[in-house]
matplotlib code that plots the C-alpha trace (Angstrom):
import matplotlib.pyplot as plt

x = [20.7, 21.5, 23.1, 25.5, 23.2, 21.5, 18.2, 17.0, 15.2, 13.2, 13.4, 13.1, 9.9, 8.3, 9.3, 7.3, 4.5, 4.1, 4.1, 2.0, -0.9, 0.1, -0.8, -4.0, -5.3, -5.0, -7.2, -9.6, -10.1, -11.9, -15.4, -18.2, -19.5, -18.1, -18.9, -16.4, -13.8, -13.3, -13.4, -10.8, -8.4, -8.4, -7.7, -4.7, -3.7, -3.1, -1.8, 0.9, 1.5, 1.9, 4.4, 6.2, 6.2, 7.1, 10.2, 11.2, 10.8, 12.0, 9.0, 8.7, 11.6, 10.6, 8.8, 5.3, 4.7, 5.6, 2.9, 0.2, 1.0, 0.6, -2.3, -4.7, -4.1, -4.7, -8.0, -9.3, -7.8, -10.1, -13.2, -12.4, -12.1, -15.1, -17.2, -16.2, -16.4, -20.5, -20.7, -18.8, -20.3, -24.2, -23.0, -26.9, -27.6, -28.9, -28.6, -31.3, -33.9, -32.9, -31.6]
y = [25.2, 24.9, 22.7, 23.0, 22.9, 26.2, 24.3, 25.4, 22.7, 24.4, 21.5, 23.5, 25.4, 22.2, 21.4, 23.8, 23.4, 19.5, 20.6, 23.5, 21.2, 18.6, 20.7, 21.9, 18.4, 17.8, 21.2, 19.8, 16.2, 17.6, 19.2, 18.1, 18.0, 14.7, 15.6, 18.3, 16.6, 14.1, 16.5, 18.3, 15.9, 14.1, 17.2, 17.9, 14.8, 14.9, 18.4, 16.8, 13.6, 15.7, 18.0, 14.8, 13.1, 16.4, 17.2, 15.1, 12.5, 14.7, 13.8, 17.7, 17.0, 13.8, 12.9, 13.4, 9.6, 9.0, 12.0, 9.7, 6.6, 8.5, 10.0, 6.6, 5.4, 8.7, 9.1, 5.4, 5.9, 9.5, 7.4, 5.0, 7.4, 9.2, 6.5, 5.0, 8.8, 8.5, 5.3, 7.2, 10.7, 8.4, 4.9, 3.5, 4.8, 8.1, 10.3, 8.0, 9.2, 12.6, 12.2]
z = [-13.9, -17.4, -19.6, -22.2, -25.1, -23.9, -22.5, -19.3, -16.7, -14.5, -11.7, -8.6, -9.9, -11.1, -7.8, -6.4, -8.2, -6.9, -3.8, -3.6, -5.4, -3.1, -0.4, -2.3, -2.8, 0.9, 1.2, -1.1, 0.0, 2.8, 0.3, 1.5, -2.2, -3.3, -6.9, -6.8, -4.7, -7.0, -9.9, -8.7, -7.3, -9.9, -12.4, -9.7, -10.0, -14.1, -13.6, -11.6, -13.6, -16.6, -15.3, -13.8, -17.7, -19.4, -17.0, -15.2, -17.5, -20.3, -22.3, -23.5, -26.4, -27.8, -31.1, -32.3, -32.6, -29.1, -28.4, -30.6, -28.7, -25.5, -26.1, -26.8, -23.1, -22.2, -23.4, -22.1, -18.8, -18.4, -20.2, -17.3, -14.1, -15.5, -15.5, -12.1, -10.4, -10.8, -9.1, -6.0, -6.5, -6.3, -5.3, -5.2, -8.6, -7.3, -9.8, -12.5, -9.4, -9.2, -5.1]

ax = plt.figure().add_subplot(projection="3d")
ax.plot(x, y, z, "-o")
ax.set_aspect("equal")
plt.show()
């Protein structure tokens, strides 16, 4: 698949890669350590968004100031997730008494 421009889309190996961690993040909600589950679904998770934005959403070609304004909601969102993922890693406030 490629166009007339001499760009190359990779759509059915993007493809392929959603699926296969699609099928790994239904492997790994079942760890018993909830630290690490949520860890690493929710790296999956960006892994997948970002290949979704960057091909399929043909963000890869556009403009470094579209990159900047990207990037501040970005950051907040992960600020935000991070800080809500201790409250369901030690939902009593655990982890300030060490249990």
């Amino acid at each position: 698949m490629s166009e007339a421009n001499g760009h190359s889309h990779p759509y059915y190996k993007v493809m392929a890669w959603l699926t296969f961690f699609t099928v790994a993040e239904i492997a790994w909600a079942g760890l018993s350590n909830r630290f690490w589950m949520i860890f690493g679904l929710c790296v999956m998770a960006g892994i997948k968004a970002g290949l979704v934005g960057l091909y399929y959403m043909h963000l890869k070609y556009e403009n470094r100031v579209l990159w900047i304004a990207i990037s501040a909601p970005v950051v907040l969102i992960v600020v935000m997730v991070t800080g809500l993922s201790i409250d369901a890693v030690w939902p009593y406030g655990d982890f300030l008494h060490g249990h």
